[in-house]
C-alpha positions as CSV (number, residue, x, y, z in Angstrom):
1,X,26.1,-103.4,98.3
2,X,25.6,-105.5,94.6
3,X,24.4,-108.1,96.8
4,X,21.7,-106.3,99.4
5,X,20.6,-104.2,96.0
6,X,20.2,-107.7,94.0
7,X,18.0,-109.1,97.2
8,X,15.7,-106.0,97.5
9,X,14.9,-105.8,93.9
10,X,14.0,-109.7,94.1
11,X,11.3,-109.3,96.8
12,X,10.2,-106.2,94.7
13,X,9.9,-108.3,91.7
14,X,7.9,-110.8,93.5
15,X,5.5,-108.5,94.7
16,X,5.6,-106.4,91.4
17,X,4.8,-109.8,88.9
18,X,2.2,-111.1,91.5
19,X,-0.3,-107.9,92.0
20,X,0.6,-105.3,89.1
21,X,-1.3,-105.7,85.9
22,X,1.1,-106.9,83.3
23,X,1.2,-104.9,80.4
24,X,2.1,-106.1,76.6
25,X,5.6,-105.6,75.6
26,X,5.1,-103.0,72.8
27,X,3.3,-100.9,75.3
28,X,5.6,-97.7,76.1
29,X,5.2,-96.4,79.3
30,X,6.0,-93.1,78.2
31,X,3.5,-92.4,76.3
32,X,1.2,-94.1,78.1
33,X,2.2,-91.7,81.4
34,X,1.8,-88.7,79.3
35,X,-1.7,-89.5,77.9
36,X,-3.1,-90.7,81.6
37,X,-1.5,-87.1,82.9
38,X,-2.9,-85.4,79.6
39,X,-6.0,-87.3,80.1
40,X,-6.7,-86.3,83.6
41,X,-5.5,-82.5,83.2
42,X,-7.9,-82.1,80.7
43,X,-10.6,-83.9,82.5
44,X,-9.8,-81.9,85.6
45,X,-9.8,-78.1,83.7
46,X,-13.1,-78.6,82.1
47,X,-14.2,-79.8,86.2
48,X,-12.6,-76.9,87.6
49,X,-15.1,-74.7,85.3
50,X,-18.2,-76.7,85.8
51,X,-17.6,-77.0,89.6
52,X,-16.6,-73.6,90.7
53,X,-18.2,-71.4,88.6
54,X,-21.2,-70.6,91.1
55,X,-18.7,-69.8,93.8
56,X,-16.5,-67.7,91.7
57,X,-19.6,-65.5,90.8
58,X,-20.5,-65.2,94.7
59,X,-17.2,-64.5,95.7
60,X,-15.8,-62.4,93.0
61,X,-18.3,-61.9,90.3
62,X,-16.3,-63.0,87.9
63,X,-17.4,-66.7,87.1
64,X,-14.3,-67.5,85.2
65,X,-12.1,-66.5,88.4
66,X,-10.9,-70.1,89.0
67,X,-10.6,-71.2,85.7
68,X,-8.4,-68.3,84.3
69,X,-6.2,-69.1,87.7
70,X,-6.3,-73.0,86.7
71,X,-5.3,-72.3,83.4
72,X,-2.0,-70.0,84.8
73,X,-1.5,-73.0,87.3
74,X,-1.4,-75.2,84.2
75,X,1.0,-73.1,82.1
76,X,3.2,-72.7,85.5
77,X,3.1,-76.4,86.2
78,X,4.4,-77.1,82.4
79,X,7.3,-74.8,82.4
80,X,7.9,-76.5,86.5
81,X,7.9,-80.0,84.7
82,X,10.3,-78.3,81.6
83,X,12.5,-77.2,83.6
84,X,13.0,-80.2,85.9
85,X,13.3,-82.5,82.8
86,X,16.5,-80.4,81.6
87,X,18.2,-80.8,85.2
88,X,20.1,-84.3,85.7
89,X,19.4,-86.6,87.9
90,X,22.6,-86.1,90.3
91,X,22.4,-82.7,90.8
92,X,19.2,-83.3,92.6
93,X,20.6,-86.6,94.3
94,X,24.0,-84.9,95.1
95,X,22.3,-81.9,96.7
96,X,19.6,-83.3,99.2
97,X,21.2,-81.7,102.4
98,X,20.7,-77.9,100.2
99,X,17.5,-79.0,99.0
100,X,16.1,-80.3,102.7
101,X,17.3,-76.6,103.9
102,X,15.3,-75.0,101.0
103,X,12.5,-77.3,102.4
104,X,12.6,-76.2,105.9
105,X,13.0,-72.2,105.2
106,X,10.1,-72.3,103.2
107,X,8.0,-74.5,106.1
108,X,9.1,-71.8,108.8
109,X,8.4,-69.1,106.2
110,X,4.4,-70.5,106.3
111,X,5.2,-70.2,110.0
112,X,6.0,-66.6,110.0
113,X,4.4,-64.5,107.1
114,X,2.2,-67.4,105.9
115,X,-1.5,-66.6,105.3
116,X,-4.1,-67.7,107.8
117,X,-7.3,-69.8,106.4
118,X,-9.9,-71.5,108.1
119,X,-7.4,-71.4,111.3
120,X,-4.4,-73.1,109.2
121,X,-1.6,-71.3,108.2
122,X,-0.5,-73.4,104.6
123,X,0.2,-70.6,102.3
124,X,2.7,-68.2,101.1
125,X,1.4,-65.2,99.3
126,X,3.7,-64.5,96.4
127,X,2.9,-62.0,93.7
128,X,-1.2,-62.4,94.1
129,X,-0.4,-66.5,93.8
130,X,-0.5,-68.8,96.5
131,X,2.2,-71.4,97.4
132,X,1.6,-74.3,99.7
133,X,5.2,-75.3,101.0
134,X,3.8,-79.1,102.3
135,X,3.2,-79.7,98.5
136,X,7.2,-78.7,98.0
137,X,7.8,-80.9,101.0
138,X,6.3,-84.1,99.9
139,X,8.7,-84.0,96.9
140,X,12.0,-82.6,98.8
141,X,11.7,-85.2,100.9
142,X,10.9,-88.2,98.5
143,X,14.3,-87.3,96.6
144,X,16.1,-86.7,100.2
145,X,15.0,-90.4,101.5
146,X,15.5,-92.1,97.6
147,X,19.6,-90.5,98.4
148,X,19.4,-91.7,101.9
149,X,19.0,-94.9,101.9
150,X,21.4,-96.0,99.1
151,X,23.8,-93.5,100.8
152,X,23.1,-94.8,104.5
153,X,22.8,-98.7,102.8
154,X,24.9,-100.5,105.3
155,X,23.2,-98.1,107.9
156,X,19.8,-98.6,106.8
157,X,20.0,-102.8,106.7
158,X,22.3,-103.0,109.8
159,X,22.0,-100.8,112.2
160,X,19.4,-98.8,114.5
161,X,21.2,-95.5,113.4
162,X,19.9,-95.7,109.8
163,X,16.0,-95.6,111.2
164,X,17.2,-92.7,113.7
165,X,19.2,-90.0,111.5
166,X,15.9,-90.6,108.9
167,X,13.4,-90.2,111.7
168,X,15.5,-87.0,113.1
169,X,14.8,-85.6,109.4
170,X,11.5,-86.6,109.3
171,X,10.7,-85.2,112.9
172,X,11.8,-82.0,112.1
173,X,10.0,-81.6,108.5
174,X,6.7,-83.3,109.8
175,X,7.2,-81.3,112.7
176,X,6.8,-77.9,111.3
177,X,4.1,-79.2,109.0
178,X,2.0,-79.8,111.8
179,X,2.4,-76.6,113.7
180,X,0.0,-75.2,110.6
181,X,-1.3,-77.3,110.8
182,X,-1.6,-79.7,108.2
183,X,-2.3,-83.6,109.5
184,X,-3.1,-85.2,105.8
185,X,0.6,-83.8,104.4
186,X,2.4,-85.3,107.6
187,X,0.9,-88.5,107.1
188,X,2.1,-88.4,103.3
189,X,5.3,-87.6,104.0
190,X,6.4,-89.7,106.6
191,X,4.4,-93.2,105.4
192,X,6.6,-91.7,101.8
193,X,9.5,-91.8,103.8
194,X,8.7,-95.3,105.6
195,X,7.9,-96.9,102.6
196,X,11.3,-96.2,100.7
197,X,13.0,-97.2,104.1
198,X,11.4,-100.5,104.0
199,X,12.1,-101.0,100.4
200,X,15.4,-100.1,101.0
201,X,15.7,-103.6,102.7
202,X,15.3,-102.6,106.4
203,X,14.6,-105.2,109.0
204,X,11.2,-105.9,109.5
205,X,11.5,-105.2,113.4
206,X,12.9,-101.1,112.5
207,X,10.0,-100.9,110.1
208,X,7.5,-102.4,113.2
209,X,9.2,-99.6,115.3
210,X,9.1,-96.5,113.2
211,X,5.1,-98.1,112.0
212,X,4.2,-98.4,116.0
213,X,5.8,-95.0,116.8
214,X,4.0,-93.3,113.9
215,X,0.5,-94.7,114.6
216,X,0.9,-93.8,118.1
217,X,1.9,-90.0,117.1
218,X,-1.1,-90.3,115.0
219,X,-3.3,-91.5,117.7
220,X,-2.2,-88.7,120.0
221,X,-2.6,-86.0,117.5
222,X,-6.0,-86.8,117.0
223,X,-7.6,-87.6,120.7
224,X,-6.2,-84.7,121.9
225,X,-7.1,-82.4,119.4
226,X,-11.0,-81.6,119.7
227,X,-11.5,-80.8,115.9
228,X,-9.6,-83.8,114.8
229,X,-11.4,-86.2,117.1
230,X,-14.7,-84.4,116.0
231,X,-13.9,-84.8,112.0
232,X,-12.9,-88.9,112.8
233,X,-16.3,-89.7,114.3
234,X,-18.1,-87.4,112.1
235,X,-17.5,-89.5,108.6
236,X,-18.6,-92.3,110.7
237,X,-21.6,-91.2,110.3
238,X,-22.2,-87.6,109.0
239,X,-26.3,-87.6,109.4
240,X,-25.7,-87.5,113.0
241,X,-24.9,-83.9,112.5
242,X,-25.7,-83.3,108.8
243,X,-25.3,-79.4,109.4
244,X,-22.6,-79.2,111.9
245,X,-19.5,-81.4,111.7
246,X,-21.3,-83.9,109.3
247,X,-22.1,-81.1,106.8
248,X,-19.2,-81.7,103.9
249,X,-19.6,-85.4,103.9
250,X,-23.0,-85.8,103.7
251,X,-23.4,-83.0,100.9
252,X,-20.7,-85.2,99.1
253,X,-23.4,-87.9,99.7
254,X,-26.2,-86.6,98.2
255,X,-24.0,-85.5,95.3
256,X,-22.9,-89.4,94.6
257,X,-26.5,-90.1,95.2
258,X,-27.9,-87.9,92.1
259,X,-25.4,-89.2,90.0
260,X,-26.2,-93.3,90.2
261,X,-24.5,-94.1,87.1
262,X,-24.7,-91.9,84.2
263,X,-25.4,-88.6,85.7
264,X,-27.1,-85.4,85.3
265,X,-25.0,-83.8,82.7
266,X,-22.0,-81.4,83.0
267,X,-23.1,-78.4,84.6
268,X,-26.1,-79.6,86.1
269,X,-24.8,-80.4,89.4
270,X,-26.8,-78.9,92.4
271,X,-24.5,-79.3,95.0
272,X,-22.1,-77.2,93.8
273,X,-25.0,-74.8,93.9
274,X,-23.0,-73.5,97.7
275,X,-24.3,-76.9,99.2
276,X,-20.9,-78.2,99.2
277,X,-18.2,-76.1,100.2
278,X,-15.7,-75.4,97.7
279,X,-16.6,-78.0,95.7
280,X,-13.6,-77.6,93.2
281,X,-10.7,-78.5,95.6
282,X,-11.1,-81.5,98.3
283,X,-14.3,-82.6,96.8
284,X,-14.3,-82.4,93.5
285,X,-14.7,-86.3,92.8
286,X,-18.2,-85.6,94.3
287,X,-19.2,-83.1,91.6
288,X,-17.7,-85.0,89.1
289,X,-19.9,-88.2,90.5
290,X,-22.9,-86.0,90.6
291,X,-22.6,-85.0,86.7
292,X,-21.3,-88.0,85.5
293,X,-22.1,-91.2,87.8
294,X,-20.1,-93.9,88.5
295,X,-19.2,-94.5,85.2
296,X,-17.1,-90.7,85.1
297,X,-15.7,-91.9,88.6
298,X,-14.4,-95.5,87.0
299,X,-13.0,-93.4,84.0
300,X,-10.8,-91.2,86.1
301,X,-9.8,-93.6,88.6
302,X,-8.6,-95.6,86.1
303,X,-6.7,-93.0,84.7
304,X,-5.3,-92.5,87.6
305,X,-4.2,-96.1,88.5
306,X,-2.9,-96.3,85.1
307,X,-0.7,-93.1,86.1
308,X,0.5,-94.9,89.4
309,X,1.3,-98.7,87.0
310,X,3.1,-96.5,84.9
311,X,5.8,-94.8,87.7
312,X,5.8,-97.9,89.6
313,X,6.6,-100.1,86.6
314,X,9.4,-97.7,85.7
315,X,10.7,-97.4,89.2
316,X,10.7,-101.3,88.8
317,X,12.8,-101.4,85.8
318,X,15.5,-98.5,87.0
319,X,16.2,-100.9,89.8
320,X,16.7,-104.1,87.8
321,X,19.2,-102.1,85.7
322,X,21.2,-100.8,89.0
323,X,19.9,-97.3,88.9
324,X,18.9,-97.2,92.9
325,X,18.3,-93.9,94.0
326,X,16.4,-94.0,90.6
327,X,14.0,-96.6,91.5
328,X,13.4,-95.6,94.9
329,X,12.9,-92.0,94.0
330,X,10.0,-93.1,91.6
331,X,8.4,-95.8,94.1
332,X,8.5,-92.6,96.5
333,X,6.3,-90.4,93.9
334,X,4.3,-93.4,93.7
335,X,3.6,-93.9,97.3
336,X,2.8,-90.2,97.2
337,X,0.3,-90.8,94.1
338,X,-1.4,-94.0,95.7
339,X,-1.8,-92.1,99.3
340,X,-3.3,-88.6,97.4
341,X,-5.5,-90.9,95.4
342,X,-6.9,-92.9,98.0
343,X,-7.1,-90.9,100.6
344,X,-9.0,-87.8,98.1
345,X,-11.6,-90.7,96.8
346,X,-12.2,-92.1,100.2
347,X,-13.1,-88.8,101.9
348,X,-15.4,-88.0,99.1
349,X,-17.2,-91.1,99.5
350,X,-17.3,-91.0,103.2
351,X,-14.7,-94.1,103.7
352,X,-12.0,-91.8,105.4
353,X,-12.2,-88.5,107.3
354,X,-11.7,-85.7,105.5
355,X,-8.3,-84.4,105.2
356,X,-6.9,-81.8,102.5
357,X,-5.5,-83.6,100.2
358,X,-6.7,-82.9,96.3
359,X,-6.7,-85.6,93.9
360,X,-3.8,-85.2,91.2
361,X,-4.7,-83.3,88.2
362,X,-8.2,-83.1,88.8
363,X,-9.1,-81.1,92.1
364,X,-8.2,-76.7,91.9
365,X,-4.9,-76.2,93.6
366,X,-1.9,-74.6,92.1
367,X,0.6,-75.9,94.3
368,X,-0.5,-79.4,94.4
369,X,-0.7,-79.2,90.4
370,X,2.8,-78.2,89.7
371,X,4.4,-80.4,92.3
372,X,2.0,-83.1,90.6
373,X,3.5,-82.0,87.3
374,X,7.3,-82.1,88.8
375,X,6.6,-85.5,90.1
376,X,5.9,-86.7,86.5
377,X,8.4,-84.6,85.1
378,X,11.1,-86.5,87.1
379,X,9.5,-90.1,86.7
380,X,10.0,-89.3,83.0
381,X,13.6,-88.2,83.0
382,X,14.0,-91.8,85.3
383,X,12.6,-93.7,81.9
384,X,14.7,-91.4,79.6
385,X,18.0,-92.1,81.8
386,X,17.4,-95.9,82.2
387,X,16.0,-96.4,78.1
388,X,19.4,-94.1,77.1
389,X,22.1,-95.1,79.7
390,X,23.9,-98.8,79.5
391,X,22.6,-101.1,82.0
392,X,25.9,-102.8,83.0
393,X,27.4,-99.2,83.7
394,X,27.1,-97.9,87.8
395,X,24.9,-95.7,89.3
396,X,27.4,-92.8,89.0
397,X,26.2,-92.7,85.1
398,X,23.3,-90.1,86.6
């Protein structure tokens, strides 16, 4: 086990000291974390106002609809991350079979007295809130696989069975995710549960298999839906059908287009003006680029990319000290992060088809901000354990 461990945190090294930016030694990641999350969350709340307000008035004249909802989401998502802080790290790797169950009663819940929108059942109404059990899912799952595969080692290096009981797991979550349907969550949480798998140290011919088998799914999924198949050729080129399937995407255009670099000024975006469809969820990057150019976009991508150094260099550093499940669990968040993040900006800018997915701590969505908020919550307590714990001692320490 010592041995596999030491030879998969050598190949993560190598990749880790030959792409990641290096930062200088004083630096603390902590703090650094905190103000990139800080940064972002603030960035995204004063969005959230500019962007919505127009639709909030329409829809329920109140104009400060969203934002008083935002700002309960924040408070929420701060008690969320509190909370998780305060709970060890064991209980939540020595409980992944309770905590899978939790995840599926609450999928088949969506299934059963979920609320319908736009055809998709996502949602749980709970007390005049909204809950979105994918969002729950994507972290379930992370901390599931991150147990997994240090539990299932010999399994996971060895054997066919390792890929097998995790794609039995995976089936059945992904599964029910899709009967909502929700395509952009399945394709988060099973390339989130790939990637750990390969870090693990599986064989490159399992991960070819489980890749193959996934892209094929994917492939299927989307000929043989009509309105999936009519969303992929649509970003190709949405001023085919710039008020039919085309219409979000090339609204999100024009938006980018206005704002060249500097652009118009906070409040003055038009496209928010019910030209873009709830502009202050999906495609709220494309307000943003509308009322403050590309130089607002480099800003809060590269708060963002800071975010994702941050969790991958402590996931890094958990593993050189031992601390597996540790490690793996953050390099799960991150693969979670990078995938929201690029997937969110590339939609907006008409390099991916659009698929719900909001971009962390900037686009309106309660859900997806306190699971965003628990993800950074337990990349913390990772830091905290590894600064405070003695690098010689086992894993157990947790």
């Amino acid at each position: 086990m010592a041995g596999f461990a030491q030879t998969t945190i050598n190949k993560i090294t190598q990749v880790y000291e030959r792409w990641l930016p290096r930062l200088p030694a004083e630096v603390n990641l902590r703090n650094v974390l905190i103000f990139s999350v800080l940064a972002l969350l603030c960035i995204g709340s004063i969005m959230v106002a500019s962007a919505s307000m127009p639709y909030a008035e329409r829809m329920h004249e109140n104009a400060f609809h969203y934002v008083l909802r935002h700002g309960i989401s924040i408070a929420v998502a701060l008690a969320a991350a509190y909370t998780v802080y305060k709970v060890p790290l064991n209980l939540w790797f020595n409980n992944t079979f309770f905590l899978w169950i939790i995840t599926i009663a609450l999928l088949i819940a969506v299934l059963v007295v979920g609320t319908e929108v736009n055809g998709s059942k996502r949602w749980i109404r709970v007390a005049g809130f909204t809950l979105q059990a994918s969002e729950v899912a994507k972290v379930m799952m992370a901390i599931f696989t991150a147990d997994y595969v240090v539990r299932r080692a010999e399994e996971v290096r060895n054997n066919i069975k390792g890929l097998v009981r995790l794609a039995v797991i995976m089936a059945a979550t992904v599964g029910l995710i899709m009967a909502e349907p929700d395509l952009g969550a399945t394709v988060v949480i099973a390339l989130t549960m790939l990637g750990v798998f390969f870090l693990a140290g599986a064989p490159l011919i399992q991960f070819g298999i489980a890749l193959g088998a996934m892209l094929g799914a994917f492939t299927f999924l989307v000929v043989f839906e009509p309105y999936r198949f009519e969303r992929l050729m649509s970003f190709s080129n949405p001023w085919n059908d710039p008020l039919g399937a085309g219409y979000q995407l090339s609204n999100a255009l024009m938006a980018f287009g206005r704002g060249e670099w500097a652009g118009v000024g906070l409040g003055h975006s038009i496209q928010k003006m019910s030209y873009l469809p709830e502009a202050h969820t999906d495609f709220m990057l494309a307000v943003l680029g509308e009322e403050f150019g590309f130089f607002g976009i480099l800003v809060v991508l590269s708060l963002s990319f800071t975010m994702l150094v941050c969790c991958i260099r402590i996931g890094h550093r958990a593993l050189r000290h031992q601390y597996l499940r540790a490690g793996y669990l953050a390099y799960g968040i991150s693969i979670i992060f990078l995938l929201q993040i690029l997937v969110n900006a590339g939609m907006n800018m008409g390099m991916l088809p659009t698929k719900g997915l909001t971009l962390p701590f900037i686009s309106y969505g309660g859900s997806s901000l306190i699971m965003c908020a628990v993800m950074v919550s337990l990349i913390l307590k990772i830091e905290s354990t590894t600064q405070q714990t003695n690098p010689s001692r086992e894993e157990s320490s947790f």
